[in-house]
N, C-alpha and C positions, 0 to 999 in steps of 0.2 A: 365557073365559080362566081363569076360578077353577080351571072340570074339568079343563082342560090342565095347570095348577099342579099339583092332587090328583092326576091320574093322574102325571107325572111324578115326583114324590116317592113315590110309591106303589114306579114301576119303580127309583128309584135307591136303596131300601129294600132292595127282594127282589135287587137286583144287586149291594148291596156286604154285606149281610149276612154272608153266609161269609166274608168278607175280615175281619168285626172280631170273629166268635163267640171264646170264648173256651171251650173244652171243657174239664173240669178232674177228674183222679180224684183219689180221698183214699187217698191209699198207705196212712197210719195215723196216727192225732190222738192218739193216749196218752192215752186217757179213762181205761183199763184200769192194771192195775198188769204188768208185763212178768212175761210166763210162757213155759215150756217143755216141752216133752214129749217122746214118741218115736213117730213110726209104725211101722205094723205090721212093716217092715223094720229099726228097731231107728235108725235116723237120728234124729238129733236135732231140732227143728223148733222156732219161736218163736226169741226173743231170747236172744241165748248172748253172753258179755262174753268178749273174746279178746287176746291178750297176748304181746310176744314174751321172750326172757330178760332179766331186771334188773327187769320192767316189772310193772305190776296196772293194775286197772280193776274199779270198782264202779259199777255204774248201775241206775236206779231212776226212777220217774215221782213227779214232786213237782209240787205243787201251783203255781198261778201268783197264787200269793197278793202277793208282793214281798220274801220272805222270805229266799229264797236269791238271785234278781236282781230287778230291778226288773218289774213286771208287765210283759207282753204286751199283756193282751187287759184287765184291770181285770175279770176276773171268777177268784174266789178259784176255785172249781170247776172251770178249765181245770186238764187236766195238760200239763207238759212232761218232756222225757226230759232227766235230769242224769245226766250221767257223769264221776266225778273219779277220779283216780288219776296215775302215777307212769310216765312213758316214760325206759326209755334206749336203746330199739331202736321200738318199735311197741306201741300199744293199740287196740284197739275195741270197739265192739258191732254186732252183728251179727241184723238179722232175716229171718229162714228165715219164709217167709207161711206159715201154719198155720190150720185153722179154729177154731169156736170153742172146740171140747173139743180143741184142740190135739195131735192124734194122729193128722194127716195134713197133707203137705204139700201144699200148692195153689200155683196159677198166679194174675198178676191179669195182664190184658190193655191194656197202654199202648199199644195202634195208636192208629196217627194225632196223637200226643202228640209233641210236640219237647221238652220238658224237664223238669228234677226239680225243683222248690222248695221251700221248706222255711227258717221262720224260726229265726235262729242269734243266742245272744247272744254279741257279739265283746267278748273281754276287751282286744283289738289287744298279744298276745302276740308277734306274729310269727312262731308255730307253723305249723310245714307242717301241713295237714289231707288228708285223701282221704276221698273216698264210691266207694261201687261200688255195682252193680249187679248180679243174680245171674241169671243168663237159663239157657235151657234146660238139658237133661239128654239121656244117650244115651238114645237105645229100650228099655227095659224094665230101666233101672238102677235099683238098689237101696241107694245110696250119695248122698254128696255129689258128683255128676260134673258139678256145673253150671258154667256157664260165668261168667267173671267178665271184669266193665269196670269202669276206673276213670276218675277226674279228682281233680285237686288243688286245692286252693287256698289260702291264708295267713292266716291271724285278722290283719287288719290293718286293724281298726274297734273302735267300742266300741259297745256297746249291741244294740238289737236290728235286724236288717235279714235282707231277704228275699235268701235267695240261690236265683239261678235260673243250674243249671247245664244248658247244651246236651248233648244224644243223641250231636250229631256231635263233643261234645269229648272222650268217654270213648274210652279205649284197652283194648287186652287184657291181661287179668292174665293169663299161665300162673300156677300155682299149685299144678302138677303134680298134678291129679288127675285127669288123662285127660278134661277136658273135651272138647265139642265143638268145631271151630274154623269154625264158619258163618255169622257176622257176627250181631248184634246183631238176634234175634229179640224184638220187642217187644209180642208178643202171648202167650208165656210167660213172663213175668218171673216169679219165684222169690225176691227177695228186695232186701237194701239192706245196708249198712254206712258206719257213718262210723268217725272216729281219725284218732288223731296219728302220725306220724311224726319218726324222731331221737329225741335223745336230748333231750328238753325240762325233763325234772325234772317237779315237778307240773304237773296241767294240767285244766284241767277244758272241757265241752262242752256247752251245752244249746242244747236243739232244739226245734222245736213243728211238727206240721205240714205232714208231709210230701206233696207232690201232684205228680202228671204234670199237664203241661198243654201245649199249643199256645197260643203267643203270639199274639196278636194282630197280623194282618198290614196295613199300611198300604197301600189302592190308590195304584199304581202311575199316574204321569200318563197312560202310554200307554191304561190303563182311562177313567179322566175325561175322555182325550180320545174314549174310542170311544160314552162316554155322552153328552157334549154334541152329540157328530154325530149321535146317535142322538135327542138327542130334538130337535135343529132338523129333521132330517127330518117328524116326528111333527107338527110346530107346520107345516110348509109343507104336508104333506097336510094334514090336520088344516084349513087357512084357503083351500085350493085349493079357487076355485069348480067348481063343480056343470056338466057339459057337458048 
């Protein structure tokens, strides 16, 4: 009976695994201090602070000492991204994936991924916020022609918490740059953005963090039930005498 037990737990192992892995990429942790450059086409590439009229935005990686907010992570050495400034229309920052000598633009590949995370300290402003998402480009373009998605959400916490925002909740930005319009290619991604929206007066934003990941999915009874019939079969052959 014991081997029956050990094989059993063995198959209900290897059968719900994929249902609870958790696959996780590291968009970017801000160990680095935010840099920019330009590819061989003259595009801009790295982290660019972006603004509409009335508006500013300064941002910068600072340390997670406690200094500026309360720690994270309790270790001075983490960076996080602070961006403070002045909305009366729109602000953000904006990163454009670049390698390490930053003078080309690169792709990172979130197949199989359902969402974006990324630790946030909520000041519970009330502030509209967005993130986007920067996905493909036309064939052999030499510009900014990438494509943009967004979603929104509201600083309506305090402190630090994980926000994990769905794939299927982002929408299309037109933004007139002759994007493509092919749906949400997730194996070229190109970039990220967060900011504020409205006219909020000062505002400030920090982040740590950022990761694609697939959630963790809970089987389904119809599963549990096809395992327990599966393994009372296994117990009845398994104790059926010998003819």
């Amino acid at each position: 009976m014991t081997k029956i037990i050990k094989t059993f737990g063995l198959f209900v192992c290897c059968a719900l695994s994929p249902h609870f892995a958790i696959a996780t990429i590291m968009v970017t942790d801000f160990q680095t201090p935010l840099q920019n450059g330009f590819d061989p086409n003259g595009q801009i590439v790295g982290y660019i602070d972006f603004a509409g009229g009335g508006s500013s935005i300064s941002s910068s990686v600072v340390n997670d000492d406690g200094l500026t907010v309360p720690s994270r992570t309790g270790n001075a050495a983490n960076g996080l991204l602070s961006s403070v400034g002045t909305s009366s229309s729109f602000a953000g920052i904006v990163e454009l994936f670049a390698n390490p000598s930053v003078d080309e633009w690169i792709t990172q590949d979130w197949s199989g991924k359902d969402q974006l995370s990324f630790w946030m300290y909520g000041s519970n402003t009330g502030n509209q916020l967005f993130f986007d998402i920067i996905n493909n480009r036309n064939p052999g373009s030499t510009t900014d022609d990438a494509e943009r998605f967004f979603t929104e959400f509201v600083d309506d916490f305090s402190g630090w918490q994980l926000m994990n925002l769905s794939f299927a909740d982002f929408m299309r930005k037109d933004i007139g740059n002759g994007a493509p319009d092919d749906g949400l290619d997730l194996s070229t991604m190109r970039g990220w953005a967060i900011g504020v929206s409205g006219n909020v007066g000062d505002f400030s934003i920090t982040i740590d963090d950022i990761t694609a990941t697939r959630a963790a999915a809970v089987p389904v009874p119809a599963t549990m039930a096809l395992l327990l019939i599966g393994f009372a079969g296994f117990v009845v052959r398994k104790n059926r005498p010998n003819n």
